[in-house]
C-alpha positions in Angstrom: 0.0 0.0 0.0 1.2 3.4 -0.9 1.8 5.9 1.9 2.8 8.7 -0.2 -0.7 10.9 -1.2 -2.1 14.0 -2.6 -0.9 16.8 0.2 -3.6 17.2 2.7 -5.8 20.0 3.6 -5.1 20.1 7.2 -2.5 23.0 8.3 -3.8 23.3 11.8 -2.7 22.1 15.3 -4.3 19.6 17.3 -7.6 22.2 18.8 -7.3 24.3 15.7 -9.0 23.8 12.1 -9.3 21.0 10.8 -8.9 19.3 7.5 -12.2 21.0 6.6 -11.9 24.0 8.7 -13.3 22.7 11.6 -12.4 24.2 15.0 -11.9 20.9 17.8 -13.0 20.6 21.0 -11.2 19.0 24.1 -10.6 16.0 24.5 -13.6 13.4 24.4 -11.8 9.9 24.3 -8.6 8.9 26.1 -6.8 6.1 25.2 -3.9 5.3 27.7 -1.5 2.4 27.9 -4.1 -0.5 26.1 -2.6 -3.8 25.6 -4.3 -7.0 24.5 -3.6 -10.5 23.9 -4.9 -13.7 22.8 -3.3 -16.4 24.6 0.7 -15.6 23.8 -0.3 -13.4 20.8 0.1 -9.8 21.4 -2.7 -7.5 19.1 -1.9 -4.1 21.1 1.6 -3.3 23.4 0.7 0.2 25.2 -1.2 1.8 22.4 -1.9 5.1 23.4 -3.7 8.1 21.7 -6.7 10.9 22.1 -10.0 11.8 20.3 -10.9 15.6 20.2 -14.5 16.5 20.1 -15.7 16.7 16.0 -12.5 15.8 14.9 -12.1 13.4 12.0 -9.6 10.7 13.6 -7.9 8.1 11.4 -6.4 4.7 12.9 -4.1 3.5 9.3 -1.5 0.6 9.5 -0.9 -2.7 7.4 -3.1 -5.4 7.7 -2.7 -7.1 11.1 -1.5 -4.0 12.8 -4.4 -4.5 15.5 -6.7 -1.4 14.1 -9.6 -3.1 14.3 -8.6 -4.7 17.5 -8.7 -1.4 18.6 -12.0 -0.6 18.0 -13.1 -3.7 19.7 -11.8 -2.4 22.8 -13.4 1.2 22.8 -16.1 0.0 22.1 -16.5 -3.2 24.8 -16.0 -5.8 22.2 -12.8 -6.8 23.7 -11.6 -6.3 27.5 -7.9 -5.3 27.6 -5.7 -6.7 29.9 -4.1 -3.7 30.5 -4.8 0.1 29.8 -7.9 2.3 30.5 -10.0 4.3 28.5 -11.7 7.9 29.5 -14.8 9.2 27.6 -15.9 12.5 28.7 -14.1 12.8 31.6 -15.3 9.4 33.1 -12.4 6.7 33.1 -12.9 2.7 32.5 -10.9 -0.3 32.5 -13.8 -2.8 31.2 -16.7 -1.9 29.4 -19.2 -4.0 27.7 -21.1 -2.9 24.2 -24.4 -2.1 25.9 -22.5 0.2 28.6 -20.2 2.0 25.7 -23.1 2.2 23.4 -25.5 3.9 26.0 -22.8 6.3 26.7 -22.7 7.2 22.5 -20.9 5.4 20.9 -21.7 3.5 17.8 -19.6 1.4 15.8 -19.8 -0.2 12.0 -18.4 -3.6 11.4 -15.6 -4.0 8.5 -17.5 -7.2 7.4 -21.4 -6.1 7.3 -23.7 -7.3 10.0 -26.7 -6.3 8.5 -29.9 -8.4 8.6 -30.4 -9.3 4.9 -33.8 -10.3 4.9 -35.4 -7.1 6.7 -35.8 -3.8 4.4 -33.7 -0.6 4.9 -36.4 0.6 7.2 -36.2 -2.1 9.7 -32.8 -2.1 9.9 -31.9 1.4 10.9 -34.7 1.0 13.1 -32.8 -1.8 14.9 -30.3 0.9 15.9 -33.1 3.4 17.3 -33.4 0.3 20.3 -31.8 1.6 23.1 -33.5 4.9 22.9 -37.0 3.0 23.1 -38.7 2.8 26.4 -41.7 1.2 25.8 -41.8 -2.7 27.2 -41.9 -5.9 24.1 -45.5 -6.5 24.8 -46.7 -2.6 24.0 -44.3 -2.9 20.9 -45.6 -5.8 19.6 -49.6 -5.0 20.2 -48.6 -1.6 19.4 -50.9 0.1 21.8 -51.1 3.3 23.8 -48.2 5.2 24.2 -46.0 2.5 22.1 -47.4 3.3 18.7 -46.7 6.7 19.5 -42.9 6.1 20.4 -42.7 4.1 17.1 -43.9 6.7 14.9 -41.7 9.2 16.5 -38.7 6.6 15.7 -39.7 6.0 12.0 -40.0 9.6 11.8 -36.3 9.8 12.7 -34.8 6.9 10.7 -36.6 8.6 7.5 -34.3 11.4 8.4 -31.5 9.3 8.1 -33.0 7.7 4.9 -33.3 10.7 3.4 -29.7 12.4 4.8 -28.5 8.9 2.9 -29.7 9.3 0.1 -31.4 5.8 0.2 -35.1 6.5 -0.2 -36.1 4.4 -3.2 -34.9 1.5 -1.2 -36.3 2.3 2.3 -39.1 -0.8 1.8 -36.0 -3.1 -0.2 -34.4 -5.9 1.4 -31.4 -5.2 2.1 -29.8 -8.7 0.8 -30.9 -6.9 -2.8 -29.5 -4.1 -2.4 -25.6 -3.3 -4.2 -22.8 -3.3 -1.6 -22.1 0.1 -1.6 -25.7 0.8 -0.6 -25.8 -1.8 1.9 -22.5 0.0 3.8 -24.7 3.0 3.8 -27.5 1.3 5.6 -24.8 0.1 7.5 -23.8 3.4 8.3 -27.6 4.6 9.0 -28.1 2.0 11.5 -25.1 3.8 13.5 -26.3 7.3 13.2 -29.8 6.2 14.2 -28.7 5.7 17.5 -27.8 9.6 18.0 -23.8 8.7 18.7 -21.7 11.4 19.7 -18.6 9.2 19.1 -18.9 7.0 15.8 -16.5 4.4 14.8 -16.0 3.0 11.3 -14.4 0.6 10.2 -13.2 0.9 7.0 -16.2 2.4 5.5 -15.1 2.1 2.2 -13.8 -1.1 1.6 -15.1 -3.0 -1.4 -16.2 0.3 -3.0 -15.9 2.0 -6.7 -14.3 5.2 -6.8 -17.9 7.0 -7.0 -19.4 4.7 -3.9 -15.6 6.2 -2.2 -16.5 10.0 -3.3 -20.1 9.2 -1.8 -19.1 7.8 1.7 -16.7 10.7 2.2 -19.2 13.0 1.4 -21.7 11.6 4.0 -18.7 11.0 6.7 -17.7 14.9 6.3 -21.8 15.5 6.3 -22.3 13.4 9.4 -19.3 15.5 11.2 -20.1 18.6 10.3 -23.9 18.6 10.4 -24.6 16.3 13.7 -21.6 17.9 14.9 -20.6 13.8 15.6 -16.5 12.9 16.5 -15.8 10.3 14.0 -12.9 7.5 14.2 -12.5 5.6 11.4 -10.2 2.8 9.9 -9.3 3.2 6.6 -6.7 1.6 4.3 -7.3 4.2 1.3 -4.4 6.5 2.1 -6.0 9.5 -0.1 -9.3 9.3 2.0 -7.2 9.6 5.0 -5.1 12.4 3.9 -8.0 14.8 2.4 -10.6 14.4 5.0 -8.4 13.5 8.6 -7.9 15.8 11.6 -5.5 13.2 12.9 -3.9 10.3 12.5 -2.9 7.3 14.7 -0.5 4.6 12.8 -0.3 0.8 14.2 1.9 -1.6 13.3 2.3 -5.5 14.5 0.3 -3.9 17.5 2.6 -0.8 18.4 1.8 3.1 17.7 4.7 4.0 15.1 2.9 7.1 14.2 0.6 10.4 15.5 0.0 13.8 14.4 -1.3 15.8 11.4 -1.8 13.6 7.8 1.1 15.6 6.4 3.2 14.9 9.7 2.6 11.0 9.4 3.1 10.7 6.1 6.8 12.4 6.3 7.4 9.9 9.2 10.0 7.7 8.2 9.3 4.5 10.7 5.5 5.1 8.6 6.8 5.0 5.2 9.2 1.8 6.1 6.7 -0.1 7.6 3.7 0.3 4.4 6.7 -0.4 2.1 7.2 -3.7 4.5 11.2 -2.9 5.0 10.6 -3.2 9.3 10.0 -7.0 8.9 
């Protein structure tokens, strides 16, 4: 994989403007001192790195490096055995899904998870599940105050239909529908649960060059319009450069690389490990 891209837009400093002119916030996502291991294997030795409110962050590294690892650990997937991780101020050793994703943070899956027989509907509504309060017995009779709470939630995911771009398909199986679509539904079911952190992992794998310029649109859209922090894996190295605040580089498990796109992609311990002269 080529490291060397088209220069990047970014010229500013950690809190200043982004690669879109964005202005950062603090901090909203700690990582300190993670490692992990599967038996004697080592995925992550001390990884750490930070998130800054509606910033764009990009994990990049050769296959194996232990990026998606990573996500698994934000996001409860995966307890680390050592390390913490502070959202907001609040600091965690283990967290499972349900507690990360209450907090706000959602998370897309590099290999689809998608339930192929429901229509796009049905499954961004899956996402809208945690903010329902009525019980399974008012959902399914659909009386009282739960029809009410469902329209309100289809009202929503049409939103997100429509922010997508997907309409024509809203009532279309989703095992129909072309894989660039189906990452966007993918992608839909995430936002539909209101995240203020959003993890993607790599968005745009699989896709065209037009399906590409189409999910960076609606990651830019998503950041700048919900105002939502975004981390995102990504192995297309133009992608990362034109539309990252920041990025983290792994490598066989260790950080090799952080700072601004044009920053890692002078780094020289970057550049020898995508032209695989480290190992």
């Amino acid at each position: 994989m080529k490291i060397i891209s088209e220069p990047a837009a970014m010229n500013g400093g950690p809190a200043g403007p982004g690669a879109a002119g964005r202005k950062l916030g603090e901090i909203i996502l700690d990582v300190q001192n993670i490692s992990l291991a599967f038996g004697g294997v080592k995925a992550l030795s001390d990884i750490s790195f930070n998130v800054r409110e509606h910033e764009i962050r990009a994990i990049i590294g050769p296959n194996g490096a232990g990026k998606s690892s990573m996500l698994n650990c934000i996001n409860g997937v995966y307890q680390p055995q050592q390390g913490s991780i502070t959202f907001r101020g609040r600091t965690f050793h283990h967290m499972n899904s349900r507690q990360v994703a209450e907090m706000g943070v959602a998370r897309t899956f590099q290999n689809l998870a998608l339930f192929k027989g429901m229509s796009v509907l049905d499954n961004i509504m899956t996402g809208r599940n945690l903010k329902i309060r009525s019980n399974l017995l008012l959902q399914a009779l659909r009386i009282g105050p739960a029809e009410k709470e469902e329209t309100r939630q289809r009202e929503f995911v049409e939103h997100i239909i429509d922010f997508l771009e997907i309409q024509p398909f809203r009532k279309t199986p989703v095992g129909q529908l072309p894989y660039g679509l189906q990452k966007r539904v993918d992608l839909g079911r995430a936002l539909a649960m209101e995240p203020q952190v959003l993890l993607l992992d790599e968005p745009m794998a699989g896709m065209n060059v037009e399906e590409k310029q189409d999910m960076c649109r609606f990651v830019l859209d998503v950041n700048d319009e919900f105002g939502t922090t975004v981390v995102l894996i990504e192995h297309d190295m133009g992608v990362v450069m034109d539309i990252s605040d920041r990025v983290v580089v792994l490598d066989y498990g260790r950080k090799i690389g952080d700072g601004t796109p044009g920053e890692v992609r002078d780094n020289e311990d970057v550049i020898r490990a995508y032209l695989g002269t480290t190992h």
